[in-house]
Residue frames relative to the residue before (quaternion, step in Angstrom):
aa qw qx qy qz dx dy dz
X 1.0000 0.0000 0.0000 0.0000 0.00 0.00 0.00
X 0.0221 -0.7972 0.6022 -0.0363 3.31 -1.15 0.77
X 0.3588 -0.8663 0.3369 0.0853 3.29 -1.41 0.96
X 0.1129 0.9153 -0.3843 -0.0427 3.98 0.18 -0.06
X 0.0755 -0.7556 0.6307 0.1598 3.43 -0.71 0.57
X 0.4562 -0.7560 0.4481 0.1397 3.05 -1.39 1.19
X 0.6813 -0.4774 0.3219 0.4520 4.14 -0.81 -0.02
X 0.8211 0.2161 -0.3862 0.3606 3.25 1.16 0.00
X 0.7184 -0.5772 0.0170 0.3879 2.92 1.85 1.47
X 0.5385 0.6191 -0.3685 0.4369 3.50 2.03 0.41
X 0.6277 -0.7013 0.2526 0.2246 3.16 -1.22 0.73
X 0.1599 -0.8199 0.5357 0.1235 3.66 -0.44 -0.05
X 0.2863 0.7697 -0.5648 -0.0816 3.63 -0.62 0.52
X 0.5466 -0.6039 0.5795 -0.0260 3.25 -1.66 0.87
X 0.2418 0.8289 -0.4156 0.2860 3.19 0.25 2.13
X 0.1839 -0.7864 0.5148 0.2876 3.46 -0.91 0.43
X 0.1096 -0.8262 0.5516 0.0320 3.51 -1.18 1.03
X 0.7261 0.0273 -0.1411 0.6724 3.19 0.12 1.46
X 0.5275 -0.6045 0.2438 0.5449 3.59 -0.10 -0.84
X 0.4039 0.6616 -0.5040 0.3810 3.04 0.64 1.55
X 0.5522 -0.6403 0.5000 0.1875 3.47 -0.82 1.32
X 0.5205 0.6873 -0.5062 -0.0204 3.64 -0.92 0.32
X 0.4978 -0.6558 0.4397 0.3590 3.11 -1.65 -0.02
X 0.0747 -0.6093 0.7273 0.3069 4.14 -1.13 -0.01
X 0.0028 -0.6256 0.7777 0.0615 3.82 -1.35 0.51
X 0.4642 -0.7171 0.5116 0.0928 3.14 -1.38 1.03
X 0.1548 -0.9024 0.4009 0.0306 3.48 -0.11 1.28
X 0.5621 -0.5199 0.3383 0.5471 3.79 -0.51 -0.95
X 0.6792 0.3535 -0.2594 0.5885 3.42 1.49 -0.19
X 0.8519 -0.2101 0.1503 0.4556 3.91 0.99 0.74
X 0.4180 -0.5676 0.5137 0.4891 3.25 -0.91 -1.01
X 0.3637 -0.6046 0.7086 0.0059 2.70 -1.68 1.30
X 0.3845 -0.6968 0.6051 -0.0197 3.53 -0.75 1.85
X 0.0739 0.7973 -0.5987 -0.0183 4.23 -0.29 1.03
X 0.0327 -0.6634 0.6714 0.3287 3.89 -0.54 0.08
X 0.5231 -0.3857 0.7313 0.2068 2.56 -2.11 1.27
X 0.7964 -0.1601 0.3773 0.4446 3.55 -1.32 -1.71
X 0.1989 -0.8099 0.5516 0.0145 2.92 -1.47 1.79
X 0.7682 0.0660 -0.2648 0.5791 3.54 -1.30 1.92
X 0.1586 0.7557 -0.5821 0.2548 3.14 0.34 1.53
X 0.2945 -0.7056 0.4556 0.4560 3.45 1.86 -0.88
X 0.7411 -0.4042 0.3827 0.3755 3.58 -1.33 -0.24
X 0.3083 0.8027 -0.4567 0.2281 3.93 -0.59 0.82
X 0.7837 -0.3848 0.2787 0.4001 3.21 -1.11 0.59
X 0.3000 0.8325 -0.4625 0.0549 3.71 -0.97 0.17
X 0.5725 0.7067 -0.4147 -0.0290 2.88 -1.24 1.13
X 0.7400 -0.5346 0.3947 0.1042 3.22 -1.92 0.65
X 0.0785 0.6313 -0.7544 0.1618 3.27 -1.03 1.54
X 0.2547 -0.7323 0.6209 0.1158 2.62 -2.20 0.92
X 0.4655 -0.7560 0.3738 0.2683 3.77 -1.10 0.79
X 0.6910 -0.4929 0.2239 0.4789 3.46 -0.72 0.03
X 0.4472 0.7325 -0.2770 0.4322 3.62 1.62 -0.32
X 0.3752 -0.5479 0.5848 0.4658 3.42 1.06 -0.94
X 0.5211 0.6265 -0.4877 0.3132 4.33 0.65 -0.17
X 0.3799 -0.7500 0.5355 0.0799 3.43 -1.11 0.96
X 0.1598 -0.8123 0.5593 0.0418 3.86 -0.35 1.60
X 0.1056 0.7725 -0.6219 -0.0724 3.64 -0.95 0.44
X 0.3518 -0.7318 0.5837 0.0067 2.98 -1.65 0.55
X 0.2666 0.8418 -0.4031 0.2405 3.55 0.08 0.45
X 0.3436 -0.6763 0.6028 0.2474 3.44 -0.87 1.33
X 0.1838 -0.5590 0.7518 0.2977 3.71 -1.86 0.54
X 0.4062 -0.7626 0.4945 0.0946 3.13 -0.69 1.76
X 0.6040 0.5041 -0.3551 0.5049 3.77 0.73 -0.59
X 0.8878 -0.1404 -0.1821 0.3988 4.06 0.60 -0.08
X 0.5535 -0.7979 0.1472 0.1878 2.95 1.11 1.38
X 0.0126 -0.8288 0.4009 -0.3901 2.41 0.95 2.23
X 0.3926 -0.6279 0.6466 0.1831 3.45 -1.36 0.53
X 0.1720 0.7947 -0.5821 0.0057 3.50 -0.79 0.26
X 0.0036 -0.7694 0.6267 0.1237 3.46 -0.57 0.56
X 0.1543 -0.7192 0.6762 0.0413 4.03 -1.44 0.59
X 0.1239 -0.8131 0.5651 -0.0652 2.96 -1.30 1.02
X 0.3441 0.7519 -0.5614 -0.0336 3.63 -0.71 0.44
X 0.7292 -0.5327 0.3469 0.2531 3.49 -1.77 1.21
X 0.4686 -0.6346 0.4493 0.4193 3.75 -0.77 0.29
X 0.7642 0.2054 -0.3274 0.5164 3.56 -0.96 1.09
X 0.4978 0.6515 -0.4654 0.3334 4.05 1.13 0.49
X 0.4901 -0.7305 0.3316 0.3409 3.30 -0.77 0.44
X 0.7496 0.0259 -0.0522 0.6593 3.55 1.26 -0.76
X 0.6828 -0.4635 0.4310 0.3648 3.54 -1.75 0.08
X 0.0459 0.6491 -0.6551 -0.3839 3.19 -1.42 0.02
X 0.5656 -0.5810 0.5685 0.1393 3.11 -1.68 0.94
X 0.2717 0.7751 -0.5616 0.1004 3.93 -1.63 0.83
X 0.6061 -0.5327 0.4679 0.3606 3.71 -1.12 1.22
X 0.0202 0.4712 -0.8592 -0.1982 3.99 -1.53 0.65
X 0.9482 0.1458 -0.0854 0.2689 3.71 -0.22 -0.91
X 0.1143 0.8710 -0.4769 0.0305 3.69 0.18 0.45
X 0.4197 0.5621 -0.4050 0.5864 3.95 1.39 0.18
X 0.7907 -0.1272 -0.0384 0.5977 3.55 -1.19 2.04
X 0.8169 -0.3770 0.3890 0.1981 2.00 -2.27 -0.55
X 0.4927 0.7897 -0.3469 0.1151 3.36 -0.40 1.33
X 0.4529 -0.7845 0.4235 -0.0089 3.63 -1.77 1.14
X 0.8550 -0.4004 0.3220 -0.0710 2.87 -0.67 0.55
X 0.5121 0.7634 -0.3645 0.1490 3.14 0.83 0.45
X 0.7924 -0.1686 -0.0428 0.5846 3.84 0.88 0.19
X 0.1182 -0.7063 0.6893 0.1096 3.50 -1.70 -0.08
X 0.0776 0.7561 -0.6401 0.1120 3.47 -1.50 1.26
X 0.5876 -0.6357 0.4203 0.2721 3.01 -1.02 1.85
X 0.1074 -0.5727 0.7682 0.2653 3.98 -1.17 -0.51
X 0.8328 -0.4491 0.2738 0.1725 3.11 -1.76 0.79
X 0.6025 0.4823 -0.2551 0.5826 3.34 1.67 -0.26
X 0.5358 -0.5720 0.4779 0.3967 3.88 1.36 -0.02
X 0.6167 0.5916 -0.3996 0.3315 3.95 1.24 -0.16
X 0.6125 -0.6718 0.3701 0.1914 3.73 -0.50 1.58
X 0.1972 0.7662 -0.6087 -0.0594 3.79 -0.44 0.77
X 0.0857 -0.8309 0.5497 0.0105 3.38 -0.96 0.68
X 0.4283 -0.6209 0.6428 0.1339 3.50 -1.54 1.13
X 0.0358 -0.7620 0.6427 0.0701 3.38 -1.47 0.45
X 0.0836 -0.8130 0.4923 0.2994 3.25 -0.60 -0.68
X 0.2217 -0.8126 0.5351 0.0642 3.77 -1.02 1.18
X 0.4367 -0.6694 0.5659 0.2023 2.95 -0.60 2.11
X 0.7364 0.5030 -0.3595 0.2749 3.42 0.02 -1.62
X 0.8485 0.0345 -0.2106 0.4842 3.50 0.69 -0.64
X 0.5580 -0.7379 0.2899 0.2454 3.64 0.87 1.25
X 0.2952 0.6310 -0.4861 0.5276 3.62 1.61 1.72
X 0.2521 -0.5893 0.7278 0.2439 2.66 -1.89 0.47
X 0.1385 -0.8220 0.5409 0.1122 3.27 -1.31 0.76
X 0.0389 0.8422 -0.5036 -0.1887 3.63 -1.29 0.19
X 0.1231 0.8962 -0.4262 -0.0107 3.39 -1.22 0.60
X 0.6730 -0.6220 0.3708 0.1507 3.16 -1.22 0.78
X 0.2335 -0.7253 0.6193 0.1894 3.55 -0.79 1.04
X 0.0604 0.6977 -0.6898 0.1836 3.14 -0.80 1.66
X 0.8585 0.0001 -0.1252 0.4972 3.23 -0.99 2.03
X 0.6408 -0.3846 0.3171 0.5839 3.76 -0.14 -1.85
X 0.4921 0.6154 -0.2240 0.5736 3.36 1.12 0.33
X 0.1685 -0.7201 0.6695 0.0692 3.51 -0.79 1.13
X 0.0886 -0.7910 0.6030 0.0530 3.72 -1.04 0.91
X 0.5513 -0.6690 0.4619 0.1879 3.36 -1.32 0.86
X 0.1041 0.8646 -0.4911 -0.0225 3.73 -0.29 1.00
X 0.7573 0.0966 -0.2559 0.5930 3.26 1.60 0.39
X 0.2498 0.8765 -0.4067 -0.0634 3.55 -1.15 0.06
């Protein structure tokens, strides 16, 4: 589970129920329940918001030890959803906006016993450390 408050200070949390990914975002009429990605299994996650009001996740697909990261714009209706890592065995291990709102993100590769990061650049996640 993860937590975020957005710019106009409402909450957001980032949960898996069963083995379904979702968000609850706190609205003026309640929370509003979004799935992100469905049967992902149980896994690491989590959830930051940009200065935009836009909603970042992170989240291992625990069944083939996958990275995934999902994104949706303030005032969209659902997430889209895309692979950073999907080579071996790998997790997850954080994500931090840079000042432009652009997603960096750590993993870690069992298979070849690295930590990695990269950068969402365009559609395409690039490696700037490892």
């Amino acid at each position: 589970m993860s937590v975020a408050i957005d710019p106009l200070e409402r909450p957001h949390i980032a949960y898996f129920h069963d083995a379904d990914l979702r968000v609850a975002s706190r609205t003026d009429q309640g929370w509003l329940v979004t799935p992100v990605d469905l049967a992902v299994g149980l896994g690491r996650v989590s959830l930051l918001a940009d200065g935009s009001g836009g909603l970042h996740v992170l989240y291992e697909e625990y069944a083939n030890h996958n990275v995934r990261y999902a994104y949706r714009a303030f005032g969209a209706a659902s997430f889209s959803v895309e692979f950073v890592a999907t080579a071996g065995d790998v997790t997850p291990l954080a994500m931090a906006l840079d000042a432009q709102g652009i997603p960096h993100v750590a993993y870690f590769d069992r298979s070849n016993a690295q930590i990695v990061v990269v950068v969402k650049r365009g559609t395409s996640w690039t490696i700037t450390h490892s």
